[in-house]
Residue, then its C-alpha position, 0 to 999 in steps of 0.5 A: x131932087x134927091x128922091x128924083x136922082x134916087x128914082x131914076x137911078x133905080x129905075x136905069x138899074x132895072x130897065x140895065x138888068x132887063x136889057x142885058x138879060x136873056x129870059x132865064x137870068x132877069x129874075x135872078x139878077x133882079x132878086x139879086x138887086x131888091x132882096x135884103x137879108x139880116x147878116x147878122x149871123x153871129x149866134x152861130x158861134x155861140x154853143x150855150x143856148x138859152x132856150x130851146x134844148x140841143x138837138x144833138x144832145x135829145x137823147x131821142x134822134x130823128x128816125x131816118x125818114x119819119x120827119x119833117x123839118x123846119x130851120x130859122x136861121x135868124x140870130x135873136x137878141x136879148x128881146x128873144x126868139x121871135x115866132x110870127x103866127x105865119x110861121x107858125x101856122x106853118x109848122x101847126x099845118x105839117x103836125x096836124x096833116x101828118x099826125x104819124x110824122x116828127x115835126x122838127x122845128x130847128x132854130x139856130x140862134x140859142x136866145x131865150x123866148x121872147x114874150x111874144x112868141x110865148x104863146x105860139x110855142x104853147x100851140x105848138x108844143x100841145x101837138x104831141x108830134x112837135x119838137x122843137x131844139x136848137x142846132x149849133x152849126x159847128x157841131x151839126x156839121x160834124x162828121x158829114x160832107x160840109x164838116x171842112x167846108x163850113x169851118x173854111x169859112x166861105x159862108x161867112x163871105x156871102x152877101x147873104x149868109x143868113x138864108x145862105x144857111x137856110x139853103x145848106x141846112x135844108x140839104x144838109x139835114x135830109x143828108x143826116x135824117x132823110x125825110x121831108x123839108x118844108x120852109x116857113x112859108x108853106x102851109x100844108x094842106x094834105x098828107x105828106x107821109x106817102x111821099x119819098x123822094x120828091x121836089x116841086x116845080x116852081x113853074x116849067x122852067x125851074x125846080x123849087x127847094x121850098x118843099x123836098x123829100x129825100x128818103x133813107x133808101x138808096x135813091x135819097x141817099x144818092x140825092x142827098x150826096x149829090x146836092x151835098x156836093x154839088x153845094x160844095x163845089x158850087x157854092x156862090x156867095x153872091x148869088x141869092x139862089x144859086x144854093x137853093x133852088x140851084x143846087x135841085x135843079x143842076x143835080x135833077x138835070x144830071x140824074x134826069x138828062x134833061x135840061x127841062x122840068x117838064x121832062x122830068x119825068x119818074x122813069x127819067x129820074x129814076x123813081x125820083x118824082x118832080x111834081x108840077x107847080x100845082x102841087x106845091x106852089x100852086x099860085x106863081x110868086x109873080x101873082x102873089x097877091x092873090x092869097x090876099x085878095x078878095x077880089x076873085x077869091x073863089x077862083x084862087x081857091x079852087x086853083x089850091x084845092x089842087x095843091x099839096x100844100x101852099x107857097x106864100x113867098x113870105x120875101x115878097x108877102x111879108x109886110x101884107x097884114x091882113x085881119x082874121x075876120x077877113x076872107x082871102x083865101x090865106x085866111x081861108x087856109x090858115x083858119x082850117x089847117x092852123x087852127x090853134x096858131x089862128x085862133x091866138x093870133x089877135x086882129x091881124x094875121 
């Protein structure tokens, strides 16, 4: 009888959110309903580390626009920093399509490496174009435009701190270094190195941060104080994507004049280039399924022969395991673009 209370319960707060929604915010506010997140953020306070080394103190900085950044915002225990092979064919994907690129990988948490994740880092670390450092989130806010902010404490506030970090450190760090910033979730599949300034629509209706480029020339600067501000006075600790995806969207449609992606054209935006779903997110997160589906596969993979890199929604995907004798198009990818990461990763993927 519970489970039954507990069902149609949900099932009213659903069909609720559908009825009082127009188009634009029923994706929103149902994201807001199912998506969970670790609130555990208390490493961020802690300035030893334990396993990787400081980025601030690496005597060899990023080069203003030469880099592509990874961030895992995760607070590890004493089991250690834990590296799952998606993610870290992520990073493997960017290193060996951009051999002329510093790979970043930045964790926030200072614990050491767990045993699992050992071999993973192997892997990685014998790509010559990997760094991976950790970031202690007071001292990398130092002197930029967050410094006061973050230490006002609204992050901590926000249901959802964790990937609220990962949305601030993504536009914080193009701020420092400029460069491109990809999330864990995205598998790249050509070179991005001739690419400045630039974003990708998620469909015609929004712009994505799972991939963006802000350059060190005066346009990226430009776009990396505005999204700065723009977090700043923004900043919606109960909203899930109103600092990601939000904060693009809103600055691209002040610099654009436009209200709509499909508008947003280079001349429009003043050299800033938003590319179409295909590039980077070639498969909607409505259909993600098929990066693990046989069935139609052929289809699918012709759909990502046309993409840059590949988004797999991991909040949606994460619990699909899927054996490496397997043929879907994710497996397909993976084994061509993580090599290494693939062929050290046991049965599943």
């Amino acid at each position: 009888m519970k489970k039954r209370l507990l069902f149609g319960f949900v099932c009213a707060v659903l069909l609720f959110i559908v009825m009082t929604s127009n188009d634009n915010t029923i994706v929103q506010k149902v994201t807001n309903f199912i998506v969970t997140d670790n609130n555990d953020v208390s490493c961020y306070e802690i300035s030893n580390t334990y396993g990787f080394p400081h980025l601030e103190s690496d005597p060899e900085k990023p080069i203003l626009g030469k880099n592509i950044f990874f961030h895992e915002t995760s607070c590890f225990g004493e089991k250690g920093i834990v590296l799952n092979p998606r993610q870290a064919c992520a990073v493997e994907s960017a290193a060996l399509m951009n051999p002329e690129s510093t790979i970043y990988l930045l964790f926030l948490s200072p614990s050491s490496i767990s045993l699992e994740t050992k071999e993973m880092i192997k892997q990685l670390s014998s790509y010559p174009n990997v760094k991976i450092r950790r970031i202690f989130p007071e001292a990398y806010m130092k002197d930029t435009p967050l410094e006061d902010w973050y230490k006002s404490g609204t992050l901590m506030k926000s249901k959802w701190k964790r990937s609220h970090m990962s949305d601030i450190l993504r536009y914080l760090t193009l701020w420092k270094y400029g460069g491109i910033y990809l999330d864990l979730d995205v598998v790249v599949t050509t070179s991005l190195e001739n690419l400045t300034n630039f974003a990708g629509a998620e469909d015609w209706d929004d712009v994505a941060a799972g991939v963006l480029g802000f350059s060190s020339n005066i346009l990226g600067r430009r776009m990396a104080d505005a999204c700065l501000r723009d977090l700043k006075k923004n900043f919606r600790g109960n909203d899930w994507g109103n600092n990601g995806p939000g904060v693009i969207t809103r600055i691209l449609q002040k610099i654009c004049s436009t209200k709509y992606t499909r508008d947003m054209s280079v001349s429009r935006c003043h050299g800033f280039k938003v590319f179409p779903p295909s590039a980077f997110y070639p498969i909607h997160y409505k259909k993600w399924k098929k990066y693990f589906e046989k069935e139609k596969s052929n289809s699918t993979m012709e759909i990502l022969k046309q993409a840059r890199a590949i988004h797999v929604w991991n909040n949606l995907s994460k619990s699909t395991k899927i054996h490496v004798n397997s043929n879907v198009p994710y497996i397909v990818i993976a084994r061509k673009y993580c090599p290494k990461v693939f062929s050290n990763c046991n049965d599943t993927f």
